[in-house]
C-alpha positions as CSV (number, residue, x, y, z in Angstrom):
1,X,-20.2,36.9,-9.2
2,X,-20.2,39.7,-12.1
3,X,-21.2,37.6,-16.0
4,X,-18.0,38.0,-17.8
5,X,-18.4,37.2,-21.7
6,X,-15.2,36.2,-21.8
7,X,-15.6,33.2,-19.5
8,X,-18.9,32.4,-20.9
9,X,-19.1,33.3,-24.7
10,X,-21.7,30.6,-25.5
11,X,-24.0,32.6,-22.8
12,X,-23.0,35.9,-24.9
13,X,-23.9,34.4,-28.3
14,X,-27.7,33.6,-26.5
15,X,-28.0,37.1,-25.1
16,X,-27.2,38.7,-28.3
17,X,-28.9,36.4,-30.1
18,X,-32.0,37.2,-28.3
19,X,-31.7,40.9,-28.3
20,X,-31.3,40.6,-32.0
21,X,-34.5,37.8,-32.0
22,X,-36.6,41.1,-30.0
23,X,-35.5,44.0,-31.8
24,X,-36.5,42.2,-35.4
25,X,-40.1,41.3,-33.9
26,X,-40.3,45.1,-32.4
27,X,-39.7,45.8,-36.0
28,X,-42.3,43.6,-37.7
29,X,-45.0,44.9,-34.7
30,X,-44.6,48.8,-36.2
31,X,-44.2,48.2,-39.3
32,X,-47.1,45.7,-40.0
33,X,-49.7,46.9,-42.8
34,X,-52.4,44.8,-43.9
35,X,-52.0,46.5,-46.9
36,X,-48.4,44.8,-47.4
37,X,-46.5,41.9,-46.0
38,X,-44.1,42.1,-43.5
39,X,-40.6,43.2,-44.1
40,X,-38.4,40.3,-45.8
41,X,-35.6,41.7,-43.6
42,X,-36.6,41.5,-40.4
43,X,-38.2,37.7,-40.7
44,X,-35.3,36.8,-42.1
45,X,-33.0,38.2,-38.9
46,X,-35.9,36.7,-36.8
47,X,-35.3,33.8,-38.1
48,X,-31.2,33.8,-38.0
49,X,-31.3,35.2,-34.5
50,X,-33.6,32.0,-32.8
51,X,-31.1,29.8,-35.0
52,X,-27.8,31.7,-33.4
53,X,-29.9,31.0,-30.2
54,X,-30.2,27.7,-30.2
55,X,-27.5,26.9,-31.4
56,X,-25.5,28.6,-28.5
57,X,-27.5,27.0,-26.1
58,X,-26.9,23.6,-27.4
59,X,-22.7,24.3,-27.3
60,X,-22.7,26.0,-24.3
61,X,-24.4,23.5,-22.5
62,X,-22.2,20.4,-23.7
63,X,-18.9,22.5,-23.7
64,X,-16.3,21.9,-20.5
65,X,-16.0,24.4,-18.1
66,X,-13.3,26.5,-17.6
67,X,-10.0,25.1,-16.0
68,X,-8.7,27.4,-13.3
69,X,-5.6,29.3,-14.2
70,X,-2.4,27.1,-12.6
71,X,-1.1,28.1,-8.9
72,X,-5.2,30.0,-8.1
73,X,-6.8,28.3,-5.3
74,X,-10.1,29.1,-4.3
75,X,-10.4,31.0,-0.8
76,X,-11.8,27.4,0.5
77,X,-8.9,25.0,-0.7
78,X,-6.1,28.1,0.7
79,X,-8.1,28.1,4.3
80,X,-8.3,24.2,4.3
81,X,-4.2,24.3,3.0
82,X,-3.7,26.8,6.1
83,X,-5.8,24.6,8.4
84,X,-4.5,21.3,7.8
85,X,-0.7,22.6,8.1
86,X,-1.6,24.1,11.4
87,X,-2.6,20.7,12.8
88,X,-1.1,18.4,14.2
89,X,-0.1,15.4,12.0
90,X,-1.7,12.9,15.2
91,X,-5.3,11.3,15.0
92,X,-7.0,12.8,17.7
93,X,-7.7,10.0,20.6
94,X,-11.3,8.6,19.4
95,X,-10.0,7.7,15.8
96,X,-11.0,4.5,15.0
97,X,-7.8,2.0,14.8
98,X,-7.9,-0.4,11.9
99,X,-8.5,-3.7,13.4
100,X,-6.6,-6.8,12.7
101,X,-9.0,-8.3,10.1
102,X,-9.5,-4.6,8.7
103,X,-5.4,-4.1,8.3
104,X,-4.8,-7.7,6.7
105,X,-2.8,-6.9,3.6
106,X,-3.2,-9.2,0.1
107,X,0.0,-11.1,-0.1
108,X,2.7,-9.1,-2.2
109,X,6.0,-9.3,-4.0
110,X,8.6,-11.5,-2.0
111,X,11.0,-9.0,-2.7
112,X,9.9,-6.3,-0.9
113,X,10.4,-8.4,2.3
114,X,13.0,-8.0,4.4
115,X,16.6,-10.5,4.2
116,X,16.2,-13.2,6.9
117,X,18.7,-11.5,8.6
118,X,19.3,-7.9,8.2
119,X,22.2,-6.2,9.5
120,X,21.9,-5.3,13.2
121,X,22.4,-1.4,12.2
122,X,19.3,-1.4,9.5
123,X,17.9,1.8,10.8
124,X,20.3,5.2,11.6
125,X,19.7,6.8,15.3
126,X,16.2,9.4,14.9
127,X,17.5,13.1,15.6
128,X,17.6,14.1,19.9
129,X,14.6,16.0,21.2
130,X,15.8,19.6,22.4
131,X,15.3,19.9,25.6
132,X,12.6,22.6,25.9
133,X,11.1,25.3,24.4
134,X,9.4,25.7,20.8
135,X,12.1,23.9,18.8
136,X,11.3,20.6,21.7
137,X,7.4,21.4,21.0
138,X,8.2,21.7,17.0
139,X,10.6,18.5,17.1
140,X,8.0,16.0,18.7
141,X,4.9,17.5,16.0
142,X,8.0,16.7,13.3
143,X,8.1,12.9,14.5
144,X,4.1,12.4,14.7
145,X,3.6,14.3,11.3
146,X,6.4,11.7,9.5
147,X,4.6,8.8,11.1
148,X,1.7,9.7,10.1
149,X,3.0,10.5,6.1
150,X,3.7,6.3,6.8
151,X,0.3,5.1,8.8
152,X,-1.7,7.0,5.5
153,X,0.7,5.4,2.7
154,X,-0.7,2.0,1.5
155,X,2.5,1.3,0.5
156,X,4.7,2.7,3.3
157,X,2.3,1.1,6.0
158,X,3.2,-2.3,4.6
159,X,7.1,-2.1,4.5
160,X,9.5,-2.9,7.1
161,X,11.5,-0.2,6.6
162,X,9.0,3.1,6.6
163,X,7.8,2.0,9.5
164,X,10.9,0.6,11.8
165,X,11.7,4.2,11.5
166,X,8.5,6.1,12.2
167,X,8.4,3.5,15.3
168,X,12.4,4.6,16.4
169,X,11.7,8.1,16.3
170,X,8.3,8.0,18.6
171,X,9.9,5.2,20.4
172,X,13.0,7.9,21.2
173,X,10.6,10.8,22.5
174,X,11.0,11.5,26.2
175,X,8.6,9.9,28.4
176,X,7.2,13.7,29.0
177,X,5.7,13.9,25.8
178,X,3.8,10.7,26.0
179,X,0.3,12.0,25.6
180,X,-3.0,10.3,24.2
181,X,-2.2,11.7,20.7
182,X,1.2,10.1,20.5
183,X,-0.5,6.8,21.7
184,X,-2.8,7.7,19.3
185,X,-0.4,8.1,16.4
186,X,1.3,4.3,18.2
187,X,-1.7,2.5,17.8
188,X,-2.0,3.8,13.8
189,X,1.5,2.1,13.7
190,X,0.5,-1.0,15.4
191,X,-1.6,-1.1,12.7
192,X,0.8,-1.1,10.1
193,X,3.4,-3.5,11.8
194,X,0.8,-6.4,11.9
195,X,1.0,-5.8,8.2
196,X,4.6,-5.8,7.9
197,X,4.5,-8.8,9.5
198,X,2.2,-10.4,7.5
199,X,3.7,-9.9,4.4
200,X,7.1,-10.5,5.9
201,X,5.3,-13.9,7.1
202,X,4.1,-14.8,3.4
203,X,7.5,-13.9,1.9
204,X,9.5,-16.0,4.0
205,X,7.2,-18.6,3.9
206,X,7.1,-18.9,0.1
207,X,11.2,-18.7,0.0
208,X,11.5,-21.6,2.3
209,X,8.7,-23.7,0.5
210,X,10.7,-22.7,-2.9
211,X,14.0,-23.9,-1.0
212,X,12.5,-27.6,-0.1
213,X,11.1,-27.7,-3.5
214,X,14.9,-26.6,-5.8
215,X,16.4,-29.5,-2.7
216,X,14.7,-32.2,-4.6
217,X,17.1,-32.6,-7.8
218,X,20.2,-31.6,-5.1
219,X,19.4,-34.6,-2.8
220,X,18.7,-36.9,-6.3
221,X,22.3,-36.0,-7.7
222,X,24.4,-35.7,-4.3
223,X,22.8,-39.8,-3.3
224,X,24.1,-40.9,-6.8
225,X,27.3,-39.4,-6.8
226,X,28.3,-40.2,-2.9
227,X,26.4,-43.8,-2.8
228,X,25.8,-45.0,-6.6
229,X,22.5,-45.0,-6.3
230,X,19.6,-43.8,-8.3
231,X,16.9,-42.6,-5.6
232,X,13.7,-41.1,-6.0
233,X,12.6,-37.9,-4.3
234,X,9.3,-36.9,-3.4
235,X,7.5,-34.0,-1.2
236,X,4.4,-34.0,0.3
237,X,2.1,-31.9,2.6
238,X,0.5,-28.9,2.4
239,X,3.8,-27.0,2.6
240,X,6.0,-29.5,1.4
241,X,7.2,-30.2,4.9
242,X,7.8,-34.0,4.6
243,X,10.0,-35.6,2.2
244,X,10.4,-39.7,1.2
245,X,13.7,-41.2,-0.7
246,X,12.9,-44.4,-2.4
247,X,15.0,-46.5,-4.0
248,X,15.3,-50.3,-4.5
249,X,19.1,-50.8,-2.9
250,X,18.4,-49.1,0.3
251,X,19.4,-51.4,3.6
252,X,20.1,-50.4,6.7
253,X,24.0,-49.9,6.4
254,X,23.0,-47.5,3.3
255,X,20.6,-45.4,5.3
256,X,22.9,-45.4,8.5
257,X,25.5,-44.0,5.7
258,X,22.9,-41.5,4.0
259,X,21.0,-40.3,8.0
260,X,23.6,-38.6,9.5
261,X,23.3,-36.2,12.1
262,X,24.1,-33.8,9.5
263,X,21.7,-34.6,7.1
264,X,19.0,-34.5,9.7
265,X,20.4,-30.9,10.7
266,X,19.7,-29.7,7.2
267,X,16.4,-31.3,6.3
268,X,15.4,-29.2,9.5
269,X,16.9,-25.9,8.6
270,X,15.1,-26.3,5.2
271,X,12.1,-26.8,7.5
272,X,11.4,-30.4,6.8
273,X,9.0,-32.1,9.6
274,X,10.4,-35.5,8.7
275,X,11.9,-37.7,6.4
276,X,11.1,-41.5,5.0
277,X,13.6,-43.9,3.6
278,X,11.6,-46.7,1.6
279,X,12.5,-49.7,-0.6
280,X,10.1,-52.2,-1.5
281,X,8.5,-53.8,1.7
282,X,10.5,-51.9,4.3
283,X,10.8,-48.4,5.5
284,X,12.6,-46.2,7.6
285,X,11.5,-43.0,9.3
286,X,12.7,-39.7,11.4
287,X,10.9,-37.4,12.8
288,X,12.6,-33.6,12.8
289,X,12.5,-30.3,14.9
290,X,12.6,-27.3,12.9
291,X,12.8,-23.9,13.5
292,X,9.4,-22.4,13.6
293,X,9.1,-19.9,10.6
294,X,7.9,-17.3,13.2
295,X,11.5,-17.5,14.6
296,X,12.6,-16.3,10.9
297,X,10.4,-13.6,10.6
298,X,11.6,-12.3,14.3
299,X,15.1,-12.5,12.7
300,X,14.2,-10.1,9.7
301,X,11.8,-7.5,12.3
302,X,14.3,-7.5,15.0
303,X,16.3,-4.7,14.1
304,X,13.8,-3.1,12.8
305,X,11.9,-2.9,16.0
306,X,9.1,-4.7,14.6
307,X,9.1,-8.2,16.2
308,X,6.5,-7.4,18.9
309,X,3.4,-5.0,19.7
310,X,4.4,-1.5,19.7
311,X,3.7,0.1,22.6
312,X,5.2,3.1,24.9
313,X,5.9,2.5,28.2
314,X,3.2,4.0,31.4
315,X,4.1,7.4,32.5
């Protein structure tokens, strides 16, 4: 590439510098006399020019380079632009899927889960596939390229709804156009559903532990206003999945009164694993059934699409 001194004017200030620095010595070598000293002149520009030298050297070496002017691309980045857009957006069949371990998410905000239960229409029907031709061949490269914009988002690849609709729109390809890079691009979602799930899993799971928790001053206050009696409420277990009412007036016809079936019905939905009624040398105990938390997390990936392995059919 040609010097230009505009681009480099420390480099300019050393080459002139020098030239200056060579011309004063030519000087001193024809006009030295040993009956005279040198000329004071040309030590003196000798002497300025290895300064300006230096000098330049020293700036030019610690001074940033040039940014390139905005909207030039070097003939490298345009012909990696123009390859890369005329690829398909599909991993090609040996890419490496993300394992389970390697796609495990850190737990994140609650709040970008999913309601237990969405609405059945959470996700609008993908575009139809024309029937043939280049629009059919340019619609299917449309639905792998905006899958993969989702697979290659940390963020997208973890929320239920990016991904739901990446998943409807390969899921609605004809059979036809099932090839190894669509599975491809399916198992790169896969990928990114266990995620969802996961974080769909944590989110649940900390707002029904945070709902047996805020039940503890509700149970306190609803036994004192409906049986005059000042109960104590306690949790225990890992998840706070058992729960134990003490109080000293409890008998049986007070617990018959306080266990009904619909009491039982709603320890369980809060996902209590049982319940103790205790006064001082006697106890009474229930075991419950609840719903399995899996069963709410299938609620909020249902109409999504999400609740099981994605996978295309044979064919």
């Amino acid at each position: 590439m040609a010097f230009s001194p505009s681009e480099d004017p420390w480099g300019t200030g050393m080459l002139v510098s020098g030239g200056l620095w060579a011309l004063a010595f030519l000087v001193l070598l024809v006009r030295r006399s040993p009956l005279r000293p040198p000329p004071s002149g040309a030590a003196s520009l000798m002497s300025l020019s290895a300064i300006g030298f230096i000098a330049c050297a020293l700036l030019g070496a610690t001074a940033q380079p040039a940014e390139p002017a905005p909207g030039s691309a070097s003939a490298d980045e345009a012909s990696a632009e123009a390859e890369s857009g005329d690829q398909d957006a599909s991993p090609s069949p040996d890419e490496k899927t993300p394992s389970g371990d390697e796609a495990t998410p850190q737990p994140t905000d609650a709040a970008e889960a999913p309601e237990a239960k969405p609405t059945v229409a959470a996700l609008p029907e993908p575009d139809p596939i024309p029937a043939s031709g280049p629009e059919r061949r340019a619609a299917v490269r449309k639905v792998l390229r905006d899958a993969r914009k989702v697979y290659e988002s940390t963020r997208d690849c973890k929320r239920v709804e990016p991904v739901g609709r990446a998943w409807k729109a390969i899921a609605a390809l004809p059979e036809d156009t099932h090839s190894e890079r669509v599975r491809a691009v399916v198992r790169r979602l896969e990928a990114c559903r266990r995620q969802v799930r996961w974080t769909t899993t944590y989110a649940v799971h900390r707002k029904r532990v945070d709902a047996r928790d805020a039940f503890v001053d509700t149970l306190v206050a609803r036994i004192a206003k409906s049986h005059d009696v000042r109960a104590a409420v306690k949790l225990s277990g890992d998840d706070h999945e058992r729960i134990r009412i003490g109080g000293g007036n409890f008998d049986d016809a007070l617990v018959s009164a306080l266990m009904t079936d619909a009491f039982k019905d709603e320890l369980a939905g809060l996902g209590f694993e049982s319940v103790v009624v205790a006064r001082p040398g006697k106890t009474w105990r229930e075991a419950l059934e609840p719903r399995s938390e899996s069963a709410y997390v299938d609620d909020a990936l249902t109409p999504y699409g999400l609740e099981a392995k994605l996978t295309l059919s044979a064919g």
